[in-house]
N, C-alpha and C positions, 0 to 999 in steps of 0.2 A: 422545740420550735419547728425543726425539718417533718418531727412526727404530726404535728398540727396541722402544716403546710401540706402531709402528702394526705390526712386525713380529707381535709378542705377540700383536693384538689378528686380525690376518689368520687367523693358527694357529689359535683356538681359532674363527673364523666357520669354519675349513676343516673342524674336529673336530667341531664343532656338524652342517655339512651332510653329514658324513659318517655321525653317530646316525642323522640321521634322514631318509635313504638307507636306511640297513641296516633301519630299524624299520618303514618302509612298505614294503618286499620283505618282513619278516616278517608283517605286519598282512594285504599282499597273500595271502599263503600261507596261513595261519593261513583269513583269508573262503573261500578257495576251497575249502580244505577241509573247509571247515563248509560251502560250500554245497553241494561235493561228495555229503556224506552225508547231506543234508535235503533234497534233492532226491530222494531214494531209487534215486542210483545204486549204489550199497550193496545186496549180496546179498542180499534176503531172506526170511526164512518167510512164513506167512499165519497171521496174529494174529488177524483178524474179518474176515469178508466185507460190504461194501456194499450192502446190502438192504435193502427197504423191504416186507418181504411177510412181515417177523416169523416167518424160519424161523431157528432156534438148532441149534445143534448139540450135546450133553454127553458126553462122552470120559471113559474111564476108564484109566490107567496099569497094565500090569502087569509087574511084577518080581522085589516078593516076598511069596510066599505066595498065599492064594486064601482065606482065613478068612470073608472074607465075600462072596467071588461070587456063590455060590449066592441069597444073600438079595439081591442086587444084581440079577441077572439076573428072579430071580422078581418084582422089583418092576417093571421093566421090562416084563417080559410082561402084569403085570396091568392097565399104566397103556398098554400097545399102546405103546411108545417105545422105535425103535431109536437105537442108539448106535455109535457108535466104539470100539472097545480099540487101545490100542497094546502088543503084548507085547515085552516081551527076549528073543532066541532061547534063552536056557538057561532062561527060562520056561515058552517053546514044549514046550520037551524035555523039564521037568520035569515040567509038567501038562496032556499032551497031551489029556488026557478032560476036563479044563477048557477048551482053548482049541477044540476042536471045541464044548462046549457051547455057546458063544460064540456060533460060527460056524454052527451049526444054528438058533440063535434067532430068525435073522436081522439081525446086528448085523454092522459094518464091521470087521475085522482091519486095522491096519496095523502098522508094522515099529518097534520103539523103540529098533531096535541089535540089534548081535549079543552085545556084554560090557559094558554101559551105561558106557562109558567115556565121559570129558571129549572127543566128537570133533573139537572143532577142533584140537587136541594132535596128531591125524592126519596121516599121507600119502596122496594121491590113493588109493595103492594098497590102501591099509589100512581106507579109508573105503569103496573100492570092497567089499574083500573081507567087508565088519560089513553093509552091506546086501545081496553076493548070499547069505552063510549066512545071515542071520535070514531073509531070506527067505523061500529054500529049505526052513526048518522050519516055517514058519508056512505054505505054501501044499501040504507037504506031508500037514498034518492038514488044512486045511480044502478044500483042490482049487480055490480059490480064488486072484486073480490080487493082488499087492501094489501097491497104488500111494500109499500115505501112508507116511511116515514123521515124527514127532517125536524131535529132537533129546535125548538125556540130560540130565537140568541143563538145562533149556531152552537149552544152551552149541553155539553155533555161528558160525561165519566161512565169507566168501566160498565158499572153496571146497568146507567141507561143503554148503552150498544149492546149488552149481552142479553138484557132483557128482553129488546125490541129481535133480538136474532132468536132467541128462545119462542117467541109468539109470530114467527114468519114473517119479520119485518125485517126491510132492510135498512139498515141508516145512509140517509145522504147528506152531503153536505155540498163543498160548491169549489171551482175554483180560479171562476170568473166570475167577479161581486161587479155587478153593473152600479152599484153606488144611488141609483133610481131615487132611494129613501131619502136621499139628499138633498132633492129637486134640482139634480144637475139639468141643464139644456139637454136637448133630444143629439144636437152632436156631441155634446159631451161623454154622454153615455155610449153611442153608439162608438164613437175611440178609443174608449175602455176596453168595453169588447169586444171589439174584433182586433184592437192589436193585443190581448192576450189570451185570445183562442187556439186552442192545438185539436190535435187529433184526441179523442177521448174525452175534451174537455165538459163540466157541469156549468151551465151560464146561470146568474141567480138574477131573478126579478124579482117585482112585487106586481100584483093587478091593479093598487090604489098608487104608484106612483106619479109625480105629477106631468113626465115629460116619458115616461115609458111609450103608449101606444104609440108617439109621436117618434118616439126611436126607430121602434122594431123592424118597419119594412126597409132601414136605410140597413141596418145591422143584417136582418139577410141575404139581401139583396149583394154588400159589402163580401159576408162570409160565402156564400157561396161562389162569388167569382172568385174567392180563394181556392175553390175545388171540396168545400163540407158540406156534407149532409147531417139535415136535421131529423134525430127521430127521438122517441120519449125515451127516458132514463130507463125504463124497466127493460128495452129494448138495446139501450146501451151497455147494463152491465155484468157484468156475467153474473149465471146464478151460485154455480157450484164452483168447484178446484179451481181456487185462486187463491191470491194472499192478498192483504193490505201492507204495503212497505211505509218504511217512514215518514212520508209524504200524503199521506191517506188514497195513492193510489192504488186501485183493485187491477192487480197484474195476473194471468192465469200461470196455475202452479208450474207448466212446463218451462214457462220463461225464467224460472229464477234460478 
């Protein structure tokens, strides 16, 4: 009976060290993979730039429609503030006397797709082919060369970011959502944004929102009595020796 009892009792110390075996290989795995992706070895966009000299960026979305560009654009010239657009190529196509206006005002064109699809759903090839046509339609109204691109659905993976860095693009993303798509009021939006602008920050709009234009001159007007300068993202983020940290900030390599 005792030889039962110590057999009994061996099996289950043998079961015991064999749990938790198996749960410190997973606990192991589990860390590394968290530290994997907090370490920002993780492909990714540029959400805000690292700066200290209170230059912002404000980006505008296009895709559908143009209902209010004109009133978008005309605020912008009055208040001297260039910008970023990012167009959809069937945008491109569709309002090309829009997207040259754009591009004569003096404001940044970059690429937002070729069919605003979900791109990480993509093949290398497929992701290639959405940025050389939107391209190709965006630089043939403005004679202008592409180098930004924003993700659809702010929705992307490794490969979309590695792709679009492979073919001279940069990915942006944002990380002041004006909320615009919502049809918030024009103060509402303009609260969003300017109580969470910093130095370096990306401000996201859309050009078809419904209470946007109607924001915009309160929101610069607001951020520069804070002491920020507006200029286009291409002009906010660094091009070379930098890193993205886990935040999808673009901070230059010296800083880290």
């Amino acid at each position: 009976m005792k030889f039962i009892t110590f057999r009994l009792k061996s099996a289950l110390i043998a079961v015991a060290f064999v749990f938790l075996l198996v749960a410190g290989i997973l606990t192991a795995n589990a860390t590394g993979a968290a530290e994997a992706y907090w370490s920002g070895k993780r492909s990714l966009p540029i959400y805000s730039v690292g700066r200290d000299d209170n230059k912002i960026a404000i980006s505008f979305d296009c895709a559908w429609g143009v209902d209010s560009t004109d009133e978008i654009l005309k605020h912008l010239q009055e208040k001297n503030v260039r910008a970023t657009f990012f167009t959809v190529q069937f945008w491109a196509e569709k309002y090309p006397e829009y997207l040259k206006k754009v591009s004569e005002a003096g404001h940044e064109v970059g690429t937002h797709s070729a069919t605003h699809s979900y791109m990480s759903k993509l093949s290398e090839s497929e992701i290639r082919n959405e940025f050389e046509t939107s391209c190709a339609a965006i630089e043939k109204v403005t004679g202008k060369k592409v180098t930004l691109f924003r993700p659809p659905y702010g929705d992307y993976d490794d490969l979309l970011i590695e792709t679009a860095s492979a073919v001279g693009l940069y990915s942006i993303q944002w990380d002041v959502d004006s909320l615009d798509w919502k049809d918030l009021s024009a103060s509402d939006i303009a609260e969003r944004i300017v109580s969470r602008t910093k130095s370096g920050s990306i401000i996201l709009c859309h050009n078809n929102g419904l209470h946007t234009a109607e924001a915009l001159p309160i929101v610069i007007d607001r951020l520069r009595a804070k002491g920020f300068e507006f200029v286009p993202i291409g002009e906010l983020i660094y091009k070379d020796n930098y890193n993205i940290d886990s935040t999808g900030k673009q901070i230059p390599k010296a800083t880290l």
